[in-house]
C-alpha positions as CSV (number, residue, x, y, z in Angstrom):
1,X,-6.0,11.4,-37.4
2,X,-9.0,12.9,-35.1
3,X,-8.7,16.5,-33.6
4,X,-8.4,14.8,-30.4
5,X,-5.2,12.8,-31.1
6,X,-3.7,16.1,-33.0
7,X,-3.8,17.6,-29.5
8,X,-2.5,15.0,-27.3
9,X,1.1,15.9,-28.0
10,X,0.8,19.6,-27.4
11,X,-1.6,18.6,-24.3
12,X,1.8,16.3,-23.2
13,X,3.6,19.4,-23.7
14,X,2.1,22.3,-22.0
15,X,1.0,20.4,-19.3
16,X,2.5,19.5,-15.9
17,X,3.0,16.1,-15.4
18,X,0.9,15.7,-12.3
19,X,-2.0,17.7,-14.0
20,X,-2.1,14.7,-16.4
21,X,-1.7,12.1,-14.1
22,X,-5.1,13.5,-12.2
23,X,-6.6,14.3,-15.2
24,X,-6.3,10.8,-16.2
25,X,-7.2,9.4,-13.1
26,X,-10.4,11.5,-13.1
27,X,-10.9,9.9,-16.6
28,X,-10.7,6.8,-15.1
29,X,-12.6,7.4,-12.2
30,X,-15.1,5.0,-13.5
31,X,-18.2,3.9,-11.8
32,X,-19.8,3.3,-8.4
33,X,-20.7,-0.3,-8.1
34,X,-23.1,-1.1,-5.2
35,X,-20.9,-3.9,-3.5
36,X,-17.2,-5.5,-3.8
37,X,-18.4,-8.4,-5.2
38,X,-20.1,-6.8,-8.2
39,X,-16.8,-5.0,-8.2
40,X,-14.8,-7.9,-8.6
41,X,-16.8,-9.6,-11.1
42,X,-16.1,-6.8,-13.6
43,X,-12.3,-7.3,-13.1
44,X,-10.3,-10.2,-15.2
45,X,-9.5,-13.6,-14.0
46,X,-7.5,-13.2,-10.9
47,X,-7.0,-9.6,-10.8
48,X,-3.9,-8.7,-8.2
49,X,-3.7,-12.4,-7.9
50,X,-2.8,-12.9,-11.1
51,X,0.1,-14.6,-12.4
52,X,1.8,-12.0,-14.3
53,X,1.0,-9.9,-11.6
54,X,2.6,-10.9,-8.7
55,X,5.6,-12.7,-11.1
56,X,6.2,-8.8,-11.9
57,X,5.7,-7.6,-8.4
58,X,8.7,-10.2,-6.9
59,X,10.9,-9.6,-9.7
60,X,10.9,-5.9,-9.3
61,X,11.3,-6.6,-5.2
62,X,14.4,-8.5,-6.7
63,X,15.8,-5.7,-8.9
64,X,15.6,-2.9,-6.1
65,X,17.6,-5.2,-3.7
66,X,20.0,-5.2,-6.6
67,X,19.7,-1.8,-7.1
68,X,19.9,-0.4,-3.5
69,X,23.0,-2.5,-3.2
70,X,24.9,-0.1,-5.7
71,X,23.7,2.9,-4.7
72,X,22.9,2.4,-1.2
73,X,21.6,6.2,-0.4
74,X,17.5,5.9,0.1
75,X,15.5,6.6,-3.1
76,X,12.3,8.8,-2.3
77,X,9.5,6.7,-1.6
78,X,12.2,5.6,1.4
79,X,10.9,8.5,3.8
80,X,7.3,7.4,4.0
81,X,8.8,4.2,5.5
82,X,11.2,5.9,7.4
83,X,8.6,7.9,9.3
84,X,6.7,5.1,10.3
85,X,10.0,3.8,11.7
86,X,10.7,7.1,13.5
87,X,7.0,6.4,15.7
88,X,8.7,4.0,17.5
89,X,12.5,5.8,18.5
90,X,11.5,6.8,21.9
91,X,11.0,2.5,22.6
92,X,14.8,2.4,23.3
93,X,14.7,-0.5,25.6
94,X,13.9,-2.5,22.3
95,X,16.5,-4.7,21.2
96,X,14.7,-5.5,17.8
97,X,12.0,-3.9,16.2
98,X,9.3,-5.8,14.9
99,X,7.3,-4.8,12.2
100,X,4.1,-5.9,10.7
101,X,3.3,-4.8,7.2
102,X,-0.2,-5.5,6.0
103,X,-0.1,-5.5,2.4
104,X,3.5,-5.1,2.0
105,X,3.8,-7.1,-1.7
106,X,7.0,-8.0,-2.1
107,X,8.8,-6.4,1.3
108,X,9.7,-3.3,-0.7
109,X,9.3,-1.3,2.4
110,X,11.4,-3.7,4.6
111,X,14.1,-3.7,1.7
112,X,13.9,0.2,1.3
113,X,14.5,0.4,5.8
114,X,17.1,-2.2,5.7
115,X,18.5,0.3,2.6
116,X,18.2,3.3,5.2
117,X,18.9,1.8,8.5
118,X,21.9,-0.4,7.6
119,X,22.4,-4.0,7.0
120,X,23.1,-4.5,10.9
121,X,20.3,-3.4,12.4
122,X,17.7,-5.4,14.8
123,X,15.0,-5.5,12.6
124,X,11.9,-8.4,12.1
125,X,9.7,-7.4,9.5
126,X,6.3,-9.8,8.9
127,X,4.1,-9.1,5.8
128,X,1.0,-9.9,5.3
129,X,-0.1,-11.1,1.7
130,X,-2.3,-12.9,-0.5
131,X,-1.6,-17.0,-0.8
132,X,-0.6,-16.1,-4.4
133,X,2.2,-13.5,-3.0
134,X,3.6,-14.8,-0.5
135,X,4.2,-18.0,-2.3
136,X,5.9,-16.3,-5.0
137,X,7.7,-14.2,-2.5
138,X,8.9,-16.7,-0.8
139,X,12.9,-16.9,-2.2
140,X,12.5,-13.0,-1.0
141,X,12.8,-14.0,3.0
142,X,16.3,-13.6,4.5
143,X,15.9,-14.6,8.0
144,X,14.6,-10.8,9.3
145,X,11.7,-10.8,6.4
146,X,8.9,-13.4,6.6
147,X,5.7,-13.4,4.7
148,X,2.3,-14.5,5.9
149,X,-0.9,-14.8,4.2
150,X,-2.9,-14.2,7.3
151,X,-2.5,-11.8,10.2
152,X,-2.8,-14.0,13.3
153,X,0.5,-16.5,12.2
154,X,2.1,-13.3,11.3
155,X,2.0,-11.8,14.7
156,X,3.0,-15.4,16.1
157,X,5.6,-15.3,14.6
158,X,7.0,-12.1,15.8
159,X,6.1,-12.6,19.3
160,X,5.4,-8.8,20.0
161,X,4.4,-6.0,17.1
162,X,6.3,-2.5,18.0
163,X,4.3,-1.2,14.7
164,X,1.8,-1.8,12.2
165,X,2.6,-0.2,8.8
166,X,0.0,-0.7,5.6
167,X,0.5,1.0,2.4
168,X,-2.5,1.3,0.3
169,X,-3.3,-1.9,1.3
170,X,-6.6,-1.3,3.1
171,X,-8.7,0.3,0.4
172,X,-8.6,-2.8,-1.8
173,X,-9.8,-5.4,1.0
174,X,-13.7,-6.2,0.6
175,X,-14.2,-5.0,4.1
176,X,-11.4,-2.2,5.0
177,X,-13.2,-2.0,8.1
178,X,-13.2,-5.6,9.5
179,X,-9.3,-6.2,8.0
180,X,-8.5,-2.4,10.5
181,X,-10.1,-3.9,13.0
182,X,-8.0,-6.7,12.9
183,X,-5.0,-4.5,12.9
184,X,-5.4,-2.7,15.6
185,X,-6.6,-5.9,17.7
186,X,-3.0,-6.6,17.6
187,X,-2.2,-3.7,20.2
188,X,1.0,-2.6,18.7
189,X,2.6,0.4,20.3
190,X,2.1,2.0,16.9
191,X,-0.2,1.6,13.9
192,X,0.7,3.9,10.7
193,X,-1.6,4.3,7.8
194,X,-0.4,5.4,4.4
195,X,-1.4,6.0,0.8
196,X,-5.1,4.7,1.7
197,X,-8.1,5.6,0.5
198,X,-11.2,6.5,2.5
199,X,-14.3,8.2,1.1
200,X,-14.5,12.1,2.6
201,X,-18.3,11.6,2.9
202,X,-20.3,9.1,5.1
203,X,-21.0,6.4,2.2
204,X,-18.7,3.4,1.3
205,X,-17.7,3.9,-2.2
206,X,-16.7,1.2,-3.8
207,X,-15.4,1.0,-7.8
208,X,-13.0,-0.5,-10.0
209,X,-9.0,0.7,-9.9
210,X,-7.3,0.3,-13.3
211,X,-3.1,0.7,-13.3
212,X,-1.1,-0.5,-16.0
213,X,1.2,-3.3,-14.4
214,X,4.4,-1.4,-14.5
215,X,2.6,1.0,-11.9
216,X,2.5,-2.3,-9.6
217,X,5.5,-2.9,-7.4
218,X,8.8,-0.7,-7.1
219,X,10.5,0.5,-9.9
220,X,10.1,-0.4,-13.9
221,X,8.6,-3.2,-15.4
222,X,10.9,-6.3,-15.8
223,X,12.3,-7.7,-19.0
224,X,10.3,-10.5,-20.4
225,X,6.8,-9.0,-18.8
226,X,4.1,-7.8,-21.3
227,X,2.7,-4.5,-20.3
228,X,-1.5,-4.6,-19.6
229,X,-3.7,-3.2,-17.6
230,X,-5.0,-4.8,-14.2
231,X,-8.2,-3.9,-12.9
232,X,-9.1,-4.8,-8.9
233,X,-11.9,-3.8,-7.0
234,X,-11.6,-1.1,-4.2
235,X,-13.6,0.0,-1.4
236,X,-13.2,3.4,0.1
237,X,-14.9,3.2,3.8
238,X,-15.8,6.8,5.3
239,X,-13.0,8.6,7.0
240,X,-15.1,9.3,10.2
241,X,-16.1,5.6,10.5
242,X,-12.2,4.4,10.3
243,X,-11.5,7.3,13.0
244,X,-14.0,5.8,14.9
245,X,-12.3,2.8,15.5
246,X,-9.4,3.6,15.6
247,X,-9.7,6.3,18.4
248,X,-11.4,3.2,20.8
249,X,-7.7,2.5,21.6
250,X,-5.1,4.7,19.5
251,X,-4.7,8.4,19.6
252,X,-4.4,9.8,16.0
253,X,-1.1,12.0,16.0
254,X,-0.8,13.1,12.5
255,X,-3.9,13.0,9.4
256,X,-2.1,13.9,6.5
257,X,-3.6,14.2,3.1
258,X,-1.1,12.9,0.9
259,X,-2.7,13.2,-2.5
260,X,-6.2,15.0,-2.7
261,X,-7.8,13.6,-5.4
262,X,-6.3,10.1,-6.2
263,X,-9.4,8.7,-7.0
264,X,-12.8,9.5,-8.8
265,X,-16.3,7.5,-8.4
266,X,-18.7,8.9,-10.0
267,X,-17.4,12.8,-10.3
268,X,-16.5,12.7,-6.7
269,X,-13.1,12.4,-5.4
270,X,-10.8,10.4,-2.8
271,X,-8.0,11.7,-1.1
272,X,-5.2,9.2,-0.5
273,X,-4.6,9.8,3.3
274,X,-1.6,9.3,6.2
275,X,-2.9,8.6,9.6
276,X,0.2,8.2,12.6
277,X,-1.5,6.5,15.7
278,X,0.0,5.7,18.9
279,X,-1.6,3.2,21.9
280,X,-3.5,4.8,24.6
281,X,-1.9,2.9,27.2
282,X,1.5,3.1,25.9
């Protein structure tokens, strides 16, 4: 046994668990690639496409319906949904909401606001997904939650978007920039960013994000799946360009730094950011 793995336990031991968690995600901070494609290319066979992936994504979706149903008080990652929800209170002369979720996987956050705002409530919730998602996700729709693998049919569908919620959705598109711009061309009321990634300087930084795939989708791994790790590309556009765009037609209400140094590419880190916009017009 090295020195190295003679200290790992008392390193587990002394140590907070969050100082791990960063200090392995600065190990793994990896390197800069020039462009998404080279990115990708370093990544397996179908990275978040993959089979086991999304199998394991839709059957946790599956186990915290289950789950919620027995213990129907919201778990913690329900407030970050729940104050995207609370943007759009004041629109009382809504008789549904409807809710766009770019990158939702499989509708844990419209599962985790039906948990919190009752099974009664006028709620249409859209996601937006990959072919290979929103295929497998497709015994998950109920009648309020749909899934879509491209924005336009998405909004179609719901006639009118109230709000536009992504979740760390953003930073792993090859062009965050062109898929925001696409959001906010829908002229919701609201748009809310969350959990995303955006580089702090004024260069794209683009690298290679390793999880293991219990980390992906809500709650613990499912019986039957083999634990791995799942490398995809992401892309981290500058803060002030995304600002940019967004200020053309939203107001930025809230910028909240939700985790400072998520990320690492190449010794430099990236924040995990909230942004909570609200129409110009509206």
């Amino acid at each position: 046994m090295s020195a190295l793995d003679r200290l790992k336990p008392l390193a587990r031991s002394l140590l907070p668990g969050l100082v791990l968690r960063a200090l392995r995600r600065r190990a793994m901070g990896g390197r800069r690639y020039p462009d998404y494609d080279s990115a990708r290319a370093a990544c397996a066979a179908g990275a978040y496409e993959g089979d086991d992936v999304v199998r394991a994504v839709v059957a946790k979706n599956i186990a915290l319906r289950e789950r919620l149903r027995h213990m129907p008080h919201p778990e913690p990652s329900t407030y970050r949904v729940l104050a995207a929800l609370a943007t759009t209170a004041a629109d009382a002369e809504r008789t549904h909401l409807h809710v766009l979720d770019f990158g939702g996987g499989g509708g844990a956050h419209y599962t985790l606001a039906r948990c919190a705002l009752g099974e009664q409530a006028p709620l249409r919730w859209a996601v937006v997904e990959t072919p290979a998602m929103v295929r497998a996700a497709s015994a998950l729709r109920d009648g309020s939650l749909e899934f879509f693998d491209a924005i336009a049919p998405a909004v179609q569908s719901l006639g009118r978007v109230d709000l536009v919620f992504t979740s760390g959705a953003l930073h792993c598109c090859p062009q965050p920039a062109l898929f925001l711009e696409q959001l906010l061309d829908i002229g919701a009321r609201h748009l809310v960013i969350t959990r995303t990634a955006f580089a702090s300087g004024d260069e794209t930084l683009v690298r290679v994000q390793r999880s293991r795939l219990s980390e992906n989708g809500p709650g613990p791994l499912p019986p039957g799946f083999a634990e791995r790790t799942v490398r995809y590309p992401n892309v981290y556009v500058p803060l002030s360009d995304a600002q940019a765009l967004i200020r053309h037609r939203y107001r930025i209400d809230l910028l909240v730094t939700e985790e400072p140094e998520a990320y690492w590419v190449d010794r430099t880190p990236v924040p995990l950011l909230g942004l909570f916009c609200s129409r110009r017009d509206a």
